[in-house]
KEVEXGU-126130 format. One line per 8 residues: number of its first residue (from 1); for each residue x, y, z of N, C-alpha, C. Coordinates in steps of 0.1 Angstrom, whole numbers, plus 2048, in hexadecimal, padded with zeros to 3 digits. Layout:
# KEVEXGU-126130
NUM = X Y Z X Y Z X Y Z | ...
//
This chain:
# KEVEXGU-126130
1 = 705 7A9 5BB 712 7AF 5BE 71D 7A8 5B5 | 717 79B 5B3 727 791 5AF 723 794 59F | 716 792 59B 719 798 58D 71E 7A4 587 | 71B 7AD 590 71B 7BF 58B 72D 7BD 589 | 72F 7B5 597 743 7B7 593 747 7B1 589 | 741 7A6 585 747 79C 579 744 7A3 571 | 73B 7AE 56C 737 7B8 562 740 7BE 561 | 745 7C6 56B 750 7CB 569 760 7C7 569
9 = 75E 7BE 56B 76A 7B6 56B 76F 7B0 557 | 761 7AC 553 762 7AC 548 766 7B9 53E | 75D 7C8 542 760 7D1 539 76C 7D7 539 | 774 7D4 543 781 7DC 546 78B 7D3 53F | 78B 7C4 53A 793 7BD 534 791 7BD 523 | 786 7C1 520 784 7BD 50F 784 7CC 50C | 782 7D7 514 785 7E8 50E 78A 7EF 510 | 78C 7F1 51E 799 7F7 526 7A7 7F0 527
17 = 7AB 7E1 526 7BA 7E4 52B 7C1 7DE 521 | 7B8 7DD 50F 7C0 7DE 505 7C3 7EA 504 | 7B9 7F3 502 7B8 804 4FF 7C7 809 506 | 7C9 802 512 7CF 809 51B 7E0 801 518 | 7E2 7F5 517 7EF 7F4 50E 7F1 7F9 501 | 7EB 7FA 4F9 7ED 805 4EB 7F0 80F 4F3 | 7EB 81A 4F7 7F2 828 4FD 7F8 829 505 | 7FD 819 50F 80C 81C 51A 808 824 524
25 = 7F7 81C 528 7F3 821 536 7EE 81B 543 | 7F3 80A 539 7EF 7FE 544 7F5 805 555 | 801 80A 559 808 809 567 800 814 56E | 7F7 81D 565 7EE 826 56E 7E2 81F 56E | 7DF 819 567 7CC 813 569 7CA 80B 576 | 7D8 803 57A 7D4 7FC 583 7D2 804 592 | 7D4 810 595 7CD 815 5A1 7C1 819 59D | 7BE 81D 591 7B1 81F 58C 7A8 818 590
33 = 7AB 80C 58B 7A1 800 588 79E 7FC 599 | 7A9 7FB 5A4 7AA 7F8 5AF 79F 803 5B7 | 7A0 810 5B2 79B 819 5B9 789 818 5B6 | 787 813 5AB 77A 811 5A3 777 802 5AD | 77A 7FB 5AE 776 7EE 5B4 773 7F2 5C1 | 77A 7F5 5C8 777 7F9 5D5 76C 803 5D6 | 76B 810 5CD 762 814 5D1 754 812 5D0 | 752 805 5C6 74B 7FF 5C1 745 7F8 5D2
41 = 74C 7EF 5D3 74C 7E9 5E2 746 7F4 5F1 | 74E 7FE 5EF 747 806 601 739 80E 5F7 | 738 80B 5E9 727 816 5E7 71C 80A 5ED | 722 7FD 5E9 719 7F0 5EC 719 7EA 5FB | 726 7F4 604 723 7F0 611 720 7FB 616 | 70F 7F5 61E 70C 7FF 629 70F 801 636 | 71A 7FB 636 71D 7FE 645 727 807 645 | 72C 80A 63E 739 816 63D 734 824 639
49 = 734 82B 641 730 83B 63B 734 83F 634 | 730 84B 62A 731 84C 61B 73C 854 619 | 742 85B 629 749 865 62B 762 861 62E | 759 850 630 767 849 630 76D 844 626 | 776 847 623 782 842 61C 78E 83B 619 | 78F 82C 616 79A 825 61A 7A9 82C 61B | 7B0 830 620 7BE 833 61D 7C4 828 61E | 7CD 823 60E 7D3 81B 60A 7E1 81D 60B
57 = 7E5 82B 60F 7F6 82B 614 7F4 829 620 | 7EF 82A 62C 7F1 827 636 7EE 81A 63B | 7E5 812 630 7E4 7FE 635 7F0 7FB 629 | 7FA 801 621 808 800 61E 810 7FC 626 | 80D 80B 634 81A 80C 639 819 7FC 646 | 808 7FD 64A 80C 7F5 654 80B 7E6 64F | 80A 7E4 646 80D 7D3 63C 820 7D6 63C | 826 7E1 638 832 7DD 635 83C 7E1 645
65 = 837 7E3 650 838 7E2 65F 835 7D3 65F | 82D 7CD 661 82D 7C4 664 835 7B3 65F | 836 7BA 651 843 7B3 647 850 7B3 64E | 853 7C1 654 85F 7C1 65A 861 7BF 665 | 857 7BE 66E 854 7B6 67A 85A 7A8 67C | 850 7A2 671 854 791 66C 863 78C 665 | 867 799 660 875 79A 65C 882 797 668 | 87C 7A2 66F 887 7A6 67B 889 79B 684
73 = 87D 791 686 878 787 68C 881 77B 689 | 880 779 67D 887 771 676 898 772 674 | 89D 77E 677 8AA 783 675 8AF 77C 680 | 8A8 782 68B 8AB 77F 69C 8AE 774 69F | 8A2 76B 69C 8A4 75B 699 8B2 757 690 | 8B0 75B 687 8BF 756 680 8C9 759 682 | 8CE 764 688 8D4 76C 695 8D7 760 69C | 8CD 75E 6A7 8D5 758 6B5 8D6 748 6AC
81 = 8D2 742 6A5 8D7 735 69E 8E2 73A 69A | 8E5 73E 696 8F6 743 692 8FE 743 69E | 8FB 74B 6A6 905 74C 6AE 901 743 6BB | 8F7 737 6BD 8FC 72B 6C1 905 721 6B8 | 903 724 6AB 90D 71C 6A0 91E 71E 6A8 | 91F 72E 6A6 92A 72D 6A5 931 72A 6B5 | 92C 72C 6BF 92A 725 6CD 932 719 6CD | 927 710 6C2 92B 705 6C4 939 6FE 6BC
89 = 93D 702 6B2 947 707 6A6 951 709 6B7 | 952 715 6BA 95A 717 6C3 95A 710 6D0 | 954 708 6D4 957 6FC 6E0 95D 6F1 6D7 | 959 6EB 6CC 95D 6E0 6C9 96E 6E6 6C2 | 96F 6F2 6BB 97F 6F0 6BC 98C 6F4 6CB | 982 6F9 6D8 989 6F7 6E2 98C 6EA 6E7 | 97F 6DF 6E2 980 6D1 6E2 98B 6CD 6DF | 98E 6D0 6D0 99A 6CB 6CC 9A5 6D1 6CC
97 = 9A4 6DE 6D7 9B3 6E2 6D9 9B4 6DB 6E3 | 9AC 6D2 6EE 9B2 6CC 6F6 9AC 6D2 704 | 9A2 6E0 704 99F 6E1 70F 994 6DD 714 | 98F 6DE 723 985 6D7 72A 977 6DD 728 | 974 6D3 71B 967 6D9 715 95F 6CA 717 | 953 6CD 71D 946 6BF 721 942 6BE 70C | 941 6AD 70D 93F 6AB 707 92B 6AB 702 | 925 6AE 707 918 6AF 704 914 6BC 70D
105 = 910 6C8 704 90D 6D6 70D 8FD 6D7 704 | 8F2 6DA 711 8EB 6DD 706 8E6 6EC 707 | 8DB 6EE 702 8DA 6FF 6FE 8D6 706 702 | 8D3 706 712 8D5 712 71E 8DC 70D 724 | 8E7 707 725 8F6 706 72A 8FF 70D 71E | 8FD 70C 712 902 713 709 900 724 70B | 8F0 725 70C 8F3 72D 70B 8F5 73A 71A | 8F9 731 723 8F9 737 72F 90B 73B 72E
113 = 913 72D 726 91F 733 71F 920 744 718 | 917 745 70C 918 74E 703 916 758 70D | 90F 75B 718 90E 767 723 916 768 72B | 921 761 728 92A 761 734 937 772 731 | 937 77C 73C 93C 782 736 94B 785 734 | 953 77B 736 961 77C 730 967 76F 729 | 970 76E 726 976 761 723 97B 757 732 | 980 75E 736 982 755 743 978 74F 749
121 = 96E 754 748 95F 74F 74E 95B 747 745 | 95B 747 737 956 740 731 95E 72C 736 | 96D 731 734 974 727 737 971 71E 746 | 974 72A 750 96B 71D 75C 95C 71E 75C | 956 71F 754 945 718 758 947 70A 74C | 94E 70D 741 94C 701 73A 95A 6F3 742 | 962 6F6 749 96C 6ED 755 95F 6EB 75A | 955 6ED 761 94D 6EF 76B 945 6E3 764
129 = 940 6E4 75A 935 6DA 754 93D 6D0 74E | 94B 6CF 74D 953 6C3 747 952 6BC 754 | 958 6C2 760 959 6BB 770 94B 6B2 76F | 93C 6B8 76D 934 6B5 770 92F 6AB 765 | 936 6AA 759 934 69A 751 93C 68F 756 | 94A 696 758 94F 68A 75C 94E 686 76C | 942 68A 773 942 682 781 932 67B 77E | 92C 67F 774 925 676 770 926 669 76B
137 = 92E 66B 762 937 65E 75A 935 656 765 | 93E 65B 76E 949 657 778 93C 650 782 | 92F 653 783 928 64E 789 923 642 784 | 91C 646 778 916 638 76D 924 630 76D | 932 632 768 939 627 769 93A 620 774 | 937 627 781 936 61D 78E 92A 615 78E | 920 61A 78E 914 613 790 90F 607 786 | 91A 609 77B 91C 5FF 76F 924 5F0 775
145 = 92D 5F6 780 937 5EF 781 930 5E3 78C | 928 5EC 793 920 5E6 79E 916 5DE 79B | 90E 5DF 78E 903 5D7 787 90C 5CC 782 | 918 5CB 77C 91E 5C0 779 927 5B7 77E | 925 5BA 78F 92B 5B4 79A 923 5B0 7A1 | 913 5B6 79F 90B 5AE 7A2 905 59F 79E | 904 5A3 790 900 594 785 90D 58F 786 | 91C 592 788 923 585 78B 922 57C 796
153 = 91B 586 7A1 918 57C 7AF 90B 575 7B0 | 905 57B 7A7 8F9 574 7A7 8F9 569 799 | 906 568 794 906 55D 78A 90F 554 794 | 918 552 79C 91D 54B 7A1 912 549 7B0 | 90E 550 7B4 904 54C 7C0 8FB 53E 7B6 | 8F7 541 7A9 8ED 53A 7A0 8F5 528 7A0 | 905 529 79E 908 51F 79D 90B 515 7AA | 90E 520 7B7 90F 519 7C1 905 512 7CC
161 = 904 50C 7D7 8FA 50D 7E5 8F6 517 7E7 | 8F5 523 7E3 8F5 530 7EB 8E7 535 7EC | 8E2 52E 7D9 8D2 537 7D3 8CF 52B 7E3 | 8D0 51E 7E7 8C6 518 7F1 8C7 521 7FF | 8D3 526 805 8D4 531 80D 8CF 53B 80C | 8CD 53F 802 8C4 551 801 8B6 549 800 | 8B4 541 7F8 8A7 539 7FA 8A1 537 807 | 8A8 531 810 8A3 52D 81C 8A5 53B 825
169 = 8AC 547 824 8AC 555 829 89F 556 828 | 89F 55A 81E 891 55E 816 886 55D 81C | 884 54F 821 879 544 823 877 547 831 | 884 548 83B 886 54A 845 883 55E 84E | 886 565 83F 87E 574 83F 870 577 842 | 869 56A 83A 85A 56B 835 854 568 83F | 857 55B 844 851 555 84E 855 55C 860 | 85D 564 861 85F 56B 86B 859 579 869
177 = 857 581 85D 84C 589 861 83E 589 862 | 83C 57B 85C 82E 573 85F 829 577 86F | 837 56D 873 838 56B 881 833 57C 88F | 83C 584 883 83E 592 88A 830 599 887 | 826 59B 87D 81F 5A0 87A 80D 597 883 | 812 589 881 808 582 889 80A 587 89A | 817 589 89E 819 591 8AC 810 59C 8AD | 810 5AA 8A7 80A 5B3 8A3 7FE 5B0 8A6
185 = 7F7 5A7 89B 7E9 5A7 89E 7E4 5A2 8A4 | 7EA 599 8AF 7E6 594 8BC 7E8 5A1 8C5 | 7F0 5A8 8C6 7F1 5B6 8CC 7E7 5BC 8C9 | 7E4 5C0 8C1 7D5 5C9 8BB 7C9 5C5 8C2 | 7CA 5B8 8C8 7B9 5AF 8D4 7BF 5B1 8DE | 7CC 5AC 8E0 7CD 5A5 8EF 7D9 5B2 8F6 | 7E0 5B8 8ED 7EC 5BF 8F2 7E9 5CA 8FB | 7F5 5CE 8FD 7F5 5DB 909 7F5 5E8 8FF
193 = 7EB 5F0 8FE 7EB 5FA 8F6 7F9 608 8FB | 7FA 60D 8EC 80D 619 8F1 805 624 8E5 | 800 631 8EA 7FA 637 8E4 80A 644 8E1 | 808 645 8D6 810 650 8CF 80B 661 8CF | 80A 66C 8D6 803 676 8CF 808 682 8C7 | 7FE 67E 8BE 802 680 8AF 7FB 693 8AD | 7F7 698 8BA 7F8 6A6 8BB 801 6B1 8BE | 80C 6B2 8B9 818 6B8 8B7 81C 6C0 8AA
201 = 814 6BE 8A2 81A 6C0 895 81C 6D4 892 | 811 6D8 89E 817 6E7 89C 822 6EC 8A1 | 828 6E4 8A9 831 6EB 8B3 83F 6E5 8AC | 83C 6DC 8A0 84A 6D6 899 84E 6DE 88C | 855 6E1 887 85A 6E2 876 856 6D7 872 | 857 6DB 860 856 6CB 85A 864 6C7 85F | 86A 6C5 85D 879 6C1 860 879 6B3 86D | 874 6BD 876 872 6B4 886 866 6B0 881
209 = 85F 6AE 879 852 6A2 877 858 697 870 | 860 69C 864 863 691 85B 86B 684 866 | 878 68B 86F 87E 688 878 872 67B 887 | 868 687 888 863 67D 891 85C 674 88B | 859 672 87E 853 667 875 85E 65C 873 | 862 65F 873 875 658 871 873 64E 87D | 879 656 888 877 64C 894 865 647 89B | 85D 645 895 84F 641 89A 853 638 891
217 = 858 635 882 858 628 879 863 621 87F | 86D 625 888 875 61B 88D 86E 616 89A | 86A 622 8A3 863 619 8AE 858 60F 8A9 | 851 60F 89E 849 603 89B 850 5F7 895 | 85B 5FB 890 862 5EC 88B 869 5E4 89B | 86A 5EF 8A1 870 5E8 8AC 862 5DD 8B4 | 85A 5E7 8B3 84B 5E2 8BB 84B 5D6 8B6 | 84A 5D7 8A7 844 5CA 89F 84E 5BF 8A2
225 = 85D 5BF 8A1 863 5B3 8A6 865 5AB 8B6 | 861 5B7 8BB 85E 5B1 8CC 85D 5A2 8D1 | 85C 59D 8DB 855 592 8DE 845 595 8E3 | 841 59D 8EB 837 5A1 8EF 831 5B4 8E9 | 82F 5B6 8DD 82D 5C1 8D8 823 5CA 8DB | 820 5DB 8DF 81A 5E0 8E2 80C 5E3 8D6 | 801 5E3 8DA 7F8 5EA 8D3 7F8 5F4 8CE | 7FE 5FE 8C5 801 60C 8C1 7F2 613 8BD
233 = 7F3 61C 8C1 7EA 624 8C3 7EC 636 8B9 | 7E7 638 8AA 7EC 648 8A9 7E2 64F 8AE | 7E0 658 8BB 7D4 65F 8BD 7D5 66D 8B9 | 7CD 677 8B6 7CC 680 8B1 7D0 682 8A3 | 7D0 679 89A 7D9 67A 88F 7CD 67E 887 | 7D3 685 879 7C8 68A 872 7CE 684 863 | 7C4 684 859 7C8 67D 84D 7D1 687 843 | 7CF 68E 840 7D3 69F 83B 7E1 6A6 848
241 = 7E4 6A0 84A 7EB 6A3 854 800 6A5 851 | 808 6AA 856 819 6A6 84E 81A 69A 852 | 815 693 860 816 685 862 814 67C 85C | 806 67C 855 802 674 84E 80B 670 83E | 810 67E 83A 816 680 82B 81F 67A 82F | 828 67A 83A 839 677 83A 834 666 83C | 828 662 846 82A 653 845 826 648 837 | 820 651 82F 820 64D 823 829 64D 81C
249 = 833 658 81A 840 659 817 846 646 81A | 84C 64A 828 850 63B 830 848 62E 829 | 83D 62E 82B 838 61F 82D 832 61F 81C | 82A 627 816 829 62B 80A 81C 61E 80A | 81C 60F 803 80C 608 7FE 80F 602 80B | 817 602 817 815 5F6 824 80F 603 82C | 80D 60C 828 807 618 832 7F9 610 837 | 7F1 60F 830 7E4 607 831 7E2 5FA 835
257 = 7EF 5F3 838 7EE 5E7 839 7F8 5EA 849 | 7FF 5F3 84D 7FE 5F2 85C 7F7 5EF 867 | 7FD 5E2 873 7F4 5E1 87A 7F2 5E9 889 | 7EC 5F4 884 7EC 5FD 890 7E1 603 88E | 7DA 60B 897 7D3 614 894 7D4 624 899 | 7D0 62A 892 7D1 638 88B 7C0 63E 890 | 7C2 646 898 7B5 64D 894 7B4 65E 89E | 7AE 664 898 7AD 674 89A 7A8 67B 8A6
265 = 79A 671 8AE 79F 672 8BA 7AA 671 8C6 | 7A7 67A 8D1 7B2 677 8D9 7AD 66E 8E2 | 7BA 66B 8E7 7BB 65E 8F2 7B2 65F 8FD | 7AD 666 901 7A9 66A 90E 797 665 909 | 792 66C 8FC 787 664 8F9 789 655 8F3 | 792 64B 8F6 793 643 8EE 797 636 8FB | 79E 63D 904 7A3 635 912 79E 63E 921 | 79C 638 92E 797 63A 935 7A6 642 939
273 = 7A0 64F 945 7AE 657 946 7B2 654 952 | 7AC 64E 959 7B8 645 967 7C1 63B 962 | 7C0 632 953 7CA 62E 950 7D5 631 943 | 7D6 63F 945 7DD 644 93B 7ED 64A 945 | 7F4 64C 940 800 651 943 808 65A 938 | 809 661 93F 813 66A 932 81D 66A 93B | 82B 667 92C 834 664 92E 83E 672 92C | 842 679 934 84E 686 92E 85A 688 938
281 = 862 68D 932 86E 68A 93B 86D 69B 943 | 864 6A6 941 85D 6AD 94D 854 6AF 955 | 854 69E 957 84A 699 965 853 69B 96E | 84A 6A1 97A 851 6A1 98B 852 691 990 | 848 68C 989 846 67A 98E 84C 670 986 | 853 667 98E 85C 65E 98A 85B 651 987 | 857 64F 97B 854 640 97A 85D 632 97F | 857 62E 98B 85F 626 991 85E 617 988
289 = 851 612 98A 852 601 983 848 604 975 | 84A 5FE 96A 842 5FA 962 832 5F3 964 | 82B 5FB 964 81B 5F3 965 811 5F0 95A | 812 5E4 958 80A 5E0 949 7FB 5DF 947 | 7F5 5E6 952 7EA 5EA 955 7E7 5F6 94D | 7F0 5FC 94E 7F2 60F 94A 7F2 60F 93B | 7EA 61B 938 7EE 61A 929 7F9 627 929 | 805 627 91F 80B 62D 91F 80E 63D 913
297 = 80F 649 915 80E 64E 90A 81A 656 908 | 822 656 8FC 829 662 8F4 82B 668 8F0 | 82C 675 8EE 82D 680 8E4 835 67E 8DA | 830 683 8CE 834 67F 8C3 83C 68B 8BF | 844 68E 8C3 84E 69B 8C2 85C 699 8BF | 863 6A0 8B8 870 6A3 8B9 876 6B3 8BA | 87A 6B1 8C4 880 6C3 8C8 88B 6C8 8CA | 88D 6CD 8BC 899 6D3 8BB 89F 6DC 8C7
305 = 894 6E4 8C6 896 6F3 8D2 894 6EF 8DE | 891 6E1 8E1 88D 6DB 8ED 881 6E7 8F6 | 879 6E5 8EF 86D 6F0 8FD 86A 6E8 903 | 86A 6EA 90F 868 6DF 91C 85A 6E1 91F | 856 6D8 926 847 6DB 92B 83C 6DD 91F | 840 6D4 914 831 6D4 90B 828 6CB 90E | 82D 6C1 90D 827 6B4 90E 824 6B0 91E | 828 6B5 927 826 6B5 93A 819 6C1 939
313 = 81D 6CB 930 80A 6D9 934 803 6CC 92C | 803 6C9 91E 7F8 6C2 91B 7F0 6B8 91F | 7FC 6B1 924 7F5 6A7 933 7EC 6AA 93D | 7EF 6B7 946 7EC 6BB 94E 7DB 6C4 94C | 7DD 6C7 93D 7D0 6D0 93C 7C9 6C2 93A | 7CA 6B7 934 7C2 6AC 931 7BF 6A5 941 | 7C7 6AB 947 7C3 6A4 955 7CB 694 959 | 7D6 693 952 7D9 686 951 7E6 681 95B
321 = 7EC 679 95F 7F5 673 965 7FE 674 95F | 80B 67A 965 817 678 959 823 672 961 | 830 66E 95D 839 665 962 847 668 955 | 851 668 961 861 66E 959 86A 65F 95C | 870 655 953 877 64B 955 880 653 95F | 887 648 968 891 64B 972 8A1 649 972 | 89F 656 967 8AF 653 95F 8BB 656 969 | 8B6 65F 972 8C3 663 981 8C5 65B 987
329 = 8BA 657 986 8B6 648 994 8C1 63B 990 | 8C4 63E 981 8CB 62E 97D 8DA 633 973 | 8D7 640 973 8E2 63F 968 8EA 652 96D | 8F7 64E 96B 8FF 659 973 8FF 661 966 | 8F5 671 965 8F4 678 95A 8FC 67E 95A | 900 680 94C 90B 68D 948 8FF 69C 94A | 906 6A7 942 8FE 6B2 941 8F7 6B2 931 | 8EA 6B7 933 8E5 6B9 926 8CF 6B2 928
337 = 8C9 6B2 91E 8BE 6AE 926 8BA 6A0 926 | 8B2 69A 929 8A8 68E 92B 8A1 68B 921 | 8A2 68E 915 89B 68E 90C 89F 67F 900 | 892 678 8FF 899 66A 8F7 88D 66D 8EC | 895 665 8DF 88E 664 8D8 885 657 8D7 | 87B 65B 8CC 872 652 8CF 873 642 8CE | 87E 63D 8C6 87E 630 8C3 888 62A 8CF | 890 633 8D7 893 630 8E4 88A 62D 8F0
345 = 882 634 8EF 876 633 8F7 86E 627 8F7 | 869 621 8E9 863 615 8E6 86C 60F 8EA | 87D 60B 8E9 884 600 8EB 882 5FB 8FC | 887 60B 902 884 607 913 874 607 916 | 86B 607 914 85F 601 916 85C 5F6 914 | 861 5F2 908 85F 5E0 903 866 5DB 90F | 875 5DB 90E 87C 5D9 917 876 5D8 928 | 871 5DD 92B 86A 5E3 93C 860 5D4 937
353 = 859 5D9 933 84A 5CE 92E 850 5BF 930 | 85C 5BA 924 861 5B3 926 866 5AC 933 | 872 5B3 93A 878 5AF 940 877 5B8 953 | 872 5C0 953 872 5CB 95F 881 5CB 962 | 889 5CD 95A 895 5D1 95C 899 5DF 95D | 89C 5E7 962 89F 5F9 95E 8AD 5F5 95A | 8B9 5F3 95F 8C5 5ED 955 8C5 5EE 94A | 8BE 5E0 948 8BC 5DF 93B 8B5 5E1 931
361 = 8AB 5ED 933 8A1 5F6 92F 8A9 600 92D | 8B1 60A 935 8B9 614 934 8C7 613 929 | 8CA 606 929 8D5 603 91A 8D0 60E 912 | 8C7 60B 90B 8C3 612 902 8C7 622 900 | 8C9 629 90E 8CA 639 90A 8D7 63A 90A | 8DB 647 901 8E9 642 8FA 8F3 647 903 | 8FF 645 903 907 644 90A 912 64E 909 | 910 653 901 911 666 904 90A 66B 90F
369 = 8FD 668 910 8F7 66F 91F 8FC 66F 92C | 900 663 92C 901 663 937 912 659 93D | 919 65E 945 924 656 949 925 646 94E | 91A 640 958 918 631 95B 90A 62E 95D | 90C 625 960 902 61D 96B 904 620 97B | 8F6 625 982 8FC 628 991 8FE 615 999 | 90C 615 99D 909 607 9A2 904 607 9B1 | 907 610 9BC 903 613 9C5 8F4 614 9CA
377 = 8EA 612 9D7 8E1 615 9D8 8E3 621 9DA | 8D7 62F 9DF 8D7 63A 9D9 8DA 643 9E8 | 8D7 634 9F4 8E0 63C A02 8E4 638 A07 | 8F0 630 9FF 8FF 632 9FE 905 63E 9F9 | 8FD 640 9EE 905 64C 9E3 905 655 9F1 | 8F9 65B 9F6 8F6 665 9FB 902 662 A0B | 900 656 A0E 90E 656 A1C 91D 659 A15 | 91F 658 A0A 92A 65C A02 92D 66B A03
385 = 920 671 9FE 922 67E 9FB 923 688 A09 | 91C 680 A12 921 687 A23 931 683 A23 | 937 67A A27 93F 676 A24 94A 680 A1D | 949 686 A13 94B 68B A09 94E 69B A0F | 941 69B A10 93D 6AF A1A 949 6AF A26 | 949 6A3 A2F 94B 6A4 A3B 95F 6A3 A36 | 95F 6A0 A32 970 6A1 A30 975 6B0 A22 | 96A 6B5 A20 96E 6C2 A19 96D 6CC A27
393 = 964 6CC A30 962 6D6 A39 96A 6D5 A42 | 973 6C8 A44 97C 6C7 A54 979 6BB A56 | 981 6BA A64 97B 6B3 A6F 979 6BC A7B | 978 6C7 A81 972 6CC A88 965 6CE A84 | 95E 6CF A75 94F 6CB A75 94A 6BE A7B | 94E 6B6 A7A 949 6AC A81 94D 6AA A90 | 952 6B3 A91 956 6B4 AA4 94A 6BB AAC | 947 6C7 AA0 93E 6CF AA6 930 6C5 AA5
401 = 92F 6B8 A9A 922 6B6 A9E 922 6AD AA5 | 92D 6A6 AAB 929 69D AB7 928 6A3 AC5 | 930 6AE AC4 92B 6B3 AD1 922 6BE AD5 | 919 6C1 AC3 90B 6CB AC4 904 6B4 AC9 | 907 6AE AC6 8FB 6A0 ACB 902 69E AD6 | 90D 69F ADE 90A 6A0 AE9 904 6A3 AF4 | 903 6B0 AF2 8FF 6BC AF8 8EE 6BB AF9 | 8EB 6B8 AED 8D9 6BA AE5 8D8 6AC AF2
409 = 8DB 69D AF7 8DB 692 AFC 8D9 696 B08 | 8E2 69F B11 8E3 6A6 B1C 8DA 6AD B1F | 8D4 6B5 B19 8C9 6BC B19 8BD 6B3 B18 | 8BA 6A6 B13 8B0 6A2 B12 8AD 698 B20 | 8BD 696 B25 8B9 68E B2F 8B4 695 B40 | 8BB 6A3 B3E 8B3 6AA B45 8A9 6AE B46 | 8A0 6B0 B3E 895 6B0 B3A 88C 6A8 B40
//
């Protein structure tokens, strides 16, 4: 094949295309010679039938479509470069007429400019992005100002007594949560177990989880600084769980290194159920004294919508004991519900454990709830409130009932 063409390739240069400039016929031979080569090629290919024929105007037209394709392409392109050019040509001399143009715009802010459809629009979105450089500035220059009022204190702390006072802070930090963390793990053998349950999570939003994660990391910091600290207990908790993500969130590499334990069974296979208590403020039963015998448990809830009776049915189908602190009993309620959050709750339990004080266990709930302390016992209040009845009704009510006990006396002694 490659010789027969160089054959011809040869004869058409030493006889035909002198012949053919002498007679002024070179600009016709070349479709000739094109049309000869090619047909030369589809007689030597067998895969093309004998009956096809290239058409050379129509791979013309779509080679010079495609030219203009890559043309138009290119136009477009140099198109919108242009007219970000001139964009910016035109901000920088509003610059220098003095109006409120951001000094660094980049190029979907630009060009969210160039779409803007009037001039006045164009004017407040570029005010809009100057406002927003300069409250930037305005931030980095504060936080500039703050980094170098720090190293001035900390250069003059350097020269005074003070590095030995933060020193001995310091020293005095370390060794008290030594102190606090060794508490803990004496609690973990010897302590009073406070079980958390950590089966709530369908009846919460994320919102009210992140929330009740919030306060379960305060009721443990409170636990952990105690004098006498509870055992904490997470029952039902699952690892895959929003609980588990938000406490990572919070505690992040001390997650693993908390001294508590966590685990996915519930309490009830984990503690015997005569000494469990569930703790809700829609118990009928009123927890009178603190018993350190009892283990105690919480729901791990925060309720916006307040639904009553979750945590008292779940008790109840578990079969368990439950108990409502005796907030009427001690404290003169306003209107609204019974409902404490959780790191309140750990405070007055420590507190109880501590001290068996209700007083000063009840500090703790806030003082929006409720108007006092009752100082009275509770039948006094009640001779008060007769008291009270009997001078809104008369005194002829009280006439009539000395002499209905008259009369009832008289009768009895006849009898």
């Amino acid at each position: 094949m490659q010789s027969a063409n160089m054959l011809l390739k040869k004869f058409v240069r030493s006889s035909v295309l002198p012949f053919a400039a002498q007679h002024g016929m070179k600009k016709d031979l070349f479709p000739v010679s094109r049309t000869l080569s090619l047909s030369l090629c589809l007689k030597q290919d067998n895969s093309c039938s004998p009956s096809e024929k290239l058409d050379l105007d129509a791979w013309k037209k779509v080679m010079k479509s495609g030219f203009q394709e890559e043309v138009s392409e290119t136009v477009s392109e140099h198109k919108e470069l242009s007219t970000l050019a001139a964009a910016r040509e035109t901000l920088e001399m509003w610059r220098l007429a003095g109006r409120s143009v951001p000094e660094n715009i980049t190029e979907e802010q630009l060009q969210t400019f160039m779409e803007c459809p009037s001039k006045s629009a164009k004017k407040k979105y570029l005010r809009y992005l100057n406002l927003k450089e300069l409250y930037k500035k305005n931030d980095r220059r504060k936080m500039d100002e703050k980094r170098e009022r720090r190293l001035e204190t900390q250069e003059q702390a350097s020269k005074t007594d003070e590095t030995k006072r933060n020193s001995f802070i310091c020293l005095w930090a370390s060794c008290m949560d030594r102190a606090y963390s060794w508490r803990v793990a004496q609690s973990m053998i010897f302590g009073q177990p406070l079980v958390f349950d950590m089966s709530y999570e369908k009846d919460m939003s994320v919102r009210e989880v992140t929330n009740t994660v919030r306060q379960i990391v305060l009721s443990e910091s409170c636990n952990r600084r105690s004098v006498d600290p509870f055992h904490i207990h997470f029952c039902n908790f699952k690892d895959d769980s929003l609980y588990h993500k938000e406490f990572v969130k919070h505690y992040r590499d001390a997650w693993g290194k908390l001294l508590i334990t966590a685990t996915d069974q519930c309490y009830t296979d984990v503690f015997p159920k005569d000494k469990l208590i569930y703790l809700t403020a829609d118990s009928p039963k009123v927890m009178k004294t603190f018993d350190h015998d009892k283990i105690y448990i919480i729901g791990s809830m925060v309720d916006k919508s307040i639904k009553t009776g979750v945590s008292l049915a779940r008790a109840k189908r578990l079969g368990l004991e439950t108990a409502a602190l005796p907030l009427e009993k001690y404290l003169l309620w306003n209107a609204g519900a019974k409902n404490l959050t959780l790191d309140q709750m750990m405070r007055i339990l420590l507190t109880l454990k501590d001290t068996g004080d209700w007083k000063k266990a009840l500090e703790f709930v806030p003082k929006r709830k409720y108007c006092g302390f009752v100082s009275r016992p509770l039948h006094e209040l009640k001779k008060s409130l007769n008291l009270i009845n009997t001078l809104k009704l008369g005194k002829r009510q009280e006439e009539l009932r000395k002499q209905f006990a008259k009369n009832y006396s008289k009768k009895l002694m006849q009898k």
